[in-house]
Each structure stands twice: as C-alpha cells, then as structure tokens.
N, C-alpha and C positions, 0 to 999 in steps of 0.2 A: 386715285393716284395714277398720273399716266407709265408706262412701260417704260420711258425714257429715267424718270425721277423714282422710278424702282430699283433699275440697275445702276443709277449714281447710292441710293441706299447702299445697295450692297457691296459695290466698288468700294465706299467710306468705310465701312465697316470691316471691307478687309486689308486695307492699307489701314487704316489708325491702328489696326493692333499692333503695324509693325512701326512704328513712328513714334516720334521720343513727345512729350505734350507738347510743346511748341508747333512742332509738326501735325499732329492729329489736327490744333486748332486751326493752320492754314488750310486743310481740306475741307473741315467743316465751313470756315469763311467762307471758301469757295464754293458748296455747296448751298450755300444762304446765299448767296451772291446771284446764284443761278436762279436758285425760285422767287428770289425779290425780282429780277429782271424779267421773268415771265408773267407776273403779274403786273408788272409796270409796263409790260408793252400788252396786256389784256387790254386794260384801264384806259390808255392812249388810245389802241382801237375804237373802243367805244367813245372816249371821249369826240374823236374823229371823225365817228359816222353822227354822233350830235350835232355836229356843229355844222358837216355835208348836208343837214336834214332842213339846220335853219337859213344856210346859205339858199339851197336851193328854194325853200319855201319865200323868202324876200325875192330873190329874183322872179321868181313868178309871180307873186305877186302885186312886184312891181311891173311887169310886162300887161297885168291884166287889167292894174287899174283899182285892185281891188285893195284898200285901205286896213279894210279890219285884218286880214289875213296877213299886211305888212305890219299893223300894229301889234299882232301876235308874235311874230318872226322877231322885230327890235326886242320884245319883254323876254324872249327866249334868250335871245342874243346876247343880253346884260347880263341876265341870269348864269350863263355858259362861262363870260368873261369874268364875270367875279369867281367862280371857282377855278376855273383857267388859273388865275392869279395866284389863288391860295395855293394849287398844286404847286405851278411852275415855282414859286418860294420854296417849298416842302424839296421839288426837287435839287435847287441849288443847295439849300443846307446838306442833302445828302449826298450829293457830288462833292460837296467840301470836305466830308467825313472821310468818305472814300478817295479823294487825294491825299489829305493829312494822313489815313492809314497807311497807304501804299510808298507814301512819301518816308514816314518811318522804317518798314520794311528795307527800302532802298537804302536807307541808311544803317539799317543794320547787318542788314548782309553786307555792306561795306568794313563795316567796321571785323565782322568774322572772319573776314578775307585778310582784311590788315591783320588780325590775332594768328592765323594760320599761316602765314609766312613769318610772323615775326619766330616762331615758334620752330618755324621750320618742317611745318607738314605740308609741304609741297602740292603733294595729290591733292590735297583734300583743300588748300588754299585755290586751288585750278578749281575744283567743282565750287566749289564758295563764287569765284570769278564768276563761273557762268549763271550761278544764279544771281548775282547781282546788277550782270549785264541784263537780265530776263526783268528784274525788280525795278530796273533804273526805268525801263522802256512803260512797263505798267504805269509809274509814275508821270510817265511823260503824258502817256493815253488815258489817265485819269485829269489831268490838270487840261489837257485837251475840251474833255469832258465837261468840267467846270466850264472852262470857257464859253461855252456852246450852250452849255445851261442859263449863263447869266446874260447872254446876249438875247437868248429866246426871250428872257422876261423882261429884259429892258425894253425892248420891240413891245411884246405886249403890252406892257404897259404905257407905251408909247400911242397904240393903238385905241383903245381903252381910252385913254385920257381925246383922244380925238373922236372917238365917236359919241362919246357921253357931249363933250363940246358943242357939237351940229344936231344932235338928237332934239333940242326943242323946237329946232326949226324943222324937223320932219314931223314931229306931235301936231302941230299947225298948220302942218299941210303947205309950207313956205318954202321948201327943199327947191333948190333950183337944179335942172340937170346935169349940170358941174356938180354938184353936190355928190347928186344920188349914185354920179361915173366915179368920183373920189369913194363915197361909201364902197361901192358894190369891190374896186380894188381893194381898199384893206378888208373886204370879208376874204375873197380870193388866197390874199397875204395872210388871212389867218390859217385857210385850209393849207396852205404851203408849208407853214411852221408845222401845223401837225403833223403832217405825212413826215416834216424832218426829223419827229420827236418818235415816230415811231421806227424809222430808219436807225437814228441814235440809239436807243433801245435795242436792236437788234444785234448794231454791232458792239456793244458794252457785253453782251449776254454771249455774244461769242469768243468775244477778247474772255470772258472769266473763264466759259468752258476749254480754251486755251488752256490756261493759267492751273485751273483743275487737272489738267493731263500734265502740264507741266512738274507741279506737284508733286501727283503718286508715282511720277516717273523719276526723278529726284529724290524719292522715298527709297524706292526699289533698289537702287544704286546702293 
C-alpha cells in the first residue's frame, strides 16, 4: 500500500466516525473513486506503451522492407484493438454510472436546500447551497466525462472498422503508398487517443481527490 492510500485510510477512518451514514458513505465513494482511478490510469499506461511498441515496430518495418516483422505488428495490432474496444465500452458504462450517481447527488442536495429553507434553517440551508453548488459542477465534469468517453469509442471503432477494411490488401502485399500514409495516420491517431485517455484519467482522479477534501471538510463543519 502506498503512503498516499495510507493516510486516505486513516483520514476515512477518522472522519466517518464523525459523520451521520450517508455521509460516511460519500467518503468511502470517494475513496473508491480514488483507487479505481489509479488503477485505470495504470492499465492506460500500459495499454499505451503496447500499442507505442506496435506502432513503432510497423513503422520500421515498413521503412526496412521487412514483411514478416510488419505481418507481426498488424496480428498485434488487431489483437490490441479488439481489447481497446472491450475496455473503451466497459469505460463508457462506467462513466454513465458515475454521471447517473453524481447526477442524483445533485439532485438531492437540492432538494435538502429546498427542505432547509422551507423550514427555516437558514445557516444550515446556506451550507446545503454550497454544497449543491459543489454537486451540480461534479455533475457537470462527470457528463463532460461521458462525453469524452463515448466519442473515444466511436473514433475507435471508426478506426477498427477502417483498418480491418484495407488489411487484405496489405496481407497481399497490394497496399499502395496512399494506403500505407492513411494506415501509418490512424496508428498515429490511435497513440493520440491514448495519451488523451491517460490525460482524462488523471484529471477524473484529481477532480475526486478534490471532492474527497471537499467532503471531510463539510463533515468537519
């Protein structure tokens, strides 16, 4: 366990004791939030330096002339984009969940805000405010989120669908150099999506540890 996800342990541990269950369970979220995001921008790293490995292996390849070493690089290649696929699906269901939750959220801190004036607790309708204003924005940078996810896959699998397409004409050896300058671009296009997927990742994982201080900070009060 690193030092980082140690002292989130014990931070949890001494905020939830002071936190009604509702509350306990938004830290914990948040804390799950944190270590699904560090193992999802693990997973992108590597999937990343995979696909760096077969990019660069077809280009050279193709520079040298050498056939078997680009017929290796395509069977890698196919191999890489079908699980590309399965991920990048797995990630939009999970961008959905996590708008839909956050989307909830937003809306019930609204509704606690309306219960707290209607009531006439003032103060405590003002701290409801701010955290609804805080809930509404999560919201916002979750369906952001989504967005970004489902446009990644639809590209890829735009991709995918075009290089499966022209791939019998490179098995043949029939590839013209228009061809090989369109392939070598959407590999390019592929390494650029990764590095955005790990970008995306980085800033999700910081928006949560946000939302985590956000939280115990809000507890505290």
């Amino acid at each position: 366990m690193t030092r980082f996800a140690t002292v989130l342990g014990i931070a949890g541990a001494l905020f939830v004791g002071f936190s009604t269950p509702a509350q306990a369970g938004e830290i914990q979220q948040d804390r799950q939030q944190i270590r699904d995001n560090q193992a999802d921008m693990a997973d992108d790293q590597s999937d990343a330096n995979r696909l760096s490995n077969i990019v660069d292996l077809w280009h050279q390849a193709r520079a040298s002339g050498d056939k078997k070493r680009e017929e290796n690089a395509d069977k890698r290649l196919a191999k890489w984009l079908a699980q590309e696929l399965v991920e990048s699906q797995q990630e939009v269901a999970e961008a959905q969940r996590e708008a839909a939750q956050s989307q909830r959220e937003a809306q019930r801190s609204a509704a606690e805000t309306r219960k707290a004036k209607s009531h006439g607790h003032y103060n405590k309708a003002n701290k409801k405010a701010n955290e609804t204003r805080d809930d509404r924005q999560d919201a916002r940078d979750d369906q952001a989120d989504l967005a970004e996810a489902q446009a990644d896959l639809r590209r890829t699998r735009q991709i995918a669908n075009e290089l499966r397409s022209v791939q019998p004409k490179f098995d043949k050896w029939k590839a013209t150099p228009a061809m090989y300058k369109n392939k070598s671009a959407l590999l390019r296009e592929l390494q650029t999506m990764a590095r955005r997927e790990i970008a995306r990742e980085a800033r999700e994982a910081a928006e949560d540890r946000e939302e985590l201080r956000e939280d115990t900070k809000q507890r505290r009060r």
